[in-house]
C-alpha atoms as one frame of an Amber mdcrd trajectory, in Angstrom:
protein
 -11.043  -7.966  -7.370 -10.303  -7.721  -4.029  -9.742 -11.182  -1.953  -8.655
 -13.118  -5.320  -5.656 -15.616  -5.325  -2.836 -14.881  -6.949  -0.347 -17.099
  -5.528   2.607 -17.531  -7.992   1.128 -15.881 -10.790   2.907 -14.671 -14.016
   1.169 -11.008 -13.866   4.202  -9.739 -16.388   3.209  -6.425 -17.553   0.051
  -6.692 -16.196  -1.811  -3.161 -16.091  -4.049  -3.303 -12.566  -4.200   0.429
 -12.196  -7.110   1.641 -10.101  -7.904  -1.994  -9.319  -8.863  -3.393  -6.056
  -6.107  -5.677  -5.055  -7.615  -5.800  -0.797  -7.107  -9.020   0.614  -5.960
 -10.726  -2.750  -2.976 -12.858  -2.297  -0.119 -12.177  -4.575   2.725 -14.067
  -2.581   5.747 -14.800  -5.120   3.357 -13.871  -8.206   5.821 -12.264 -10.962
   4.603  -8.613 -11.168   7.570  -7.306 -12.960   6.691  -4.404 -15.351   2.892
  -4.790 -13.406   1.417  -1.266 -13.654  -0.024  -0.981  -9.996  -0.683   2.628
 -10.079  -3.741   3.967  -7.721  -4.540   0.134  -6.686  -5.883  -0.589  -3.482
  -3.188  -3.373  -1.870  -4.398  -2.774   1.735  -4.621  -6.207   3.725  -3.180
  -8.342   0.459  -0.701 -10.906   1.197   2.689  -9.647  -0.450   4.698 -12.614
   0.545   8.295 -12.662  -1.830   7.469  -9.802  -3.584  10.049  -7.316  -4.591
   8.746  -3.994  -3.054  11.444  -1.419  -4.185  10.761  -2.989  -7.795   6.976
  -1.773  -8.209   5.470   1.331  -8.905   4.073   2.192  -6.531   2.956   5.403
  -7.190  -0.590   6.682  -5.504  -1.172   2.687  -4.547  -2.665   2.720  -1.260
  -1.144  -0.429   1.437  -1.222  -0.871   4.884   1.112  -0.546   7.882   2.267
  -3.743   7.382   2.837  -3.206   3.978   4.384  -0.261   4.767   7.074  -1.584
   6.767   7.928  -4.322   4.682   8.505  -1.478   1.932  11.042   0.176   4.248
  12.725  -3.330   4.641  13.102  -3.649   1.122  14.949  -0.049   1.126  17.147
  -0.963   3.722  15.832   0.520   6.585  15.871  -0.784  10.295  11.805  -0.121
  11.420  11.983  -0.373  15.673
């Protein structure tokens, strides 16, 4: 999957465990209730998505990713 475009997407509920997600864009797609566990998000663009609302549990992402995550929990990365 990886490098698709899913720009503003409804993905409600969808189940992309285990999927290769690299490089796809997902910016504002609705994931909620989006199963995401063990997907590979590295280097996909996550532009207005929720991070502290997905699972992310074993999903692999980038520094960049990463960071944003924090942001979303309410911590200051310097």
């Amino acid at each position: 999957m990886g490098g698709n475009h899913f720009r503003e997407a409804d993905l409600y509920r969808c189940d992309f465990t285990g999927a290769d997600l690299r490089r796809a864009d997902l910016s504002y797609a609705t994931l909620d209730g989006a199963c995401l566990k063990g997907a590979d998000l590295r280097e996909a663009i996550m532009e207005g998505i929720p991070w502290k609302e997905l699972n992310l549990e074993g999903t692999r992402i980038d520094m960049a990713q990463a960071v944003a995550l924090a942001q979303s929990l309410g911590a200051r990365v310097e």
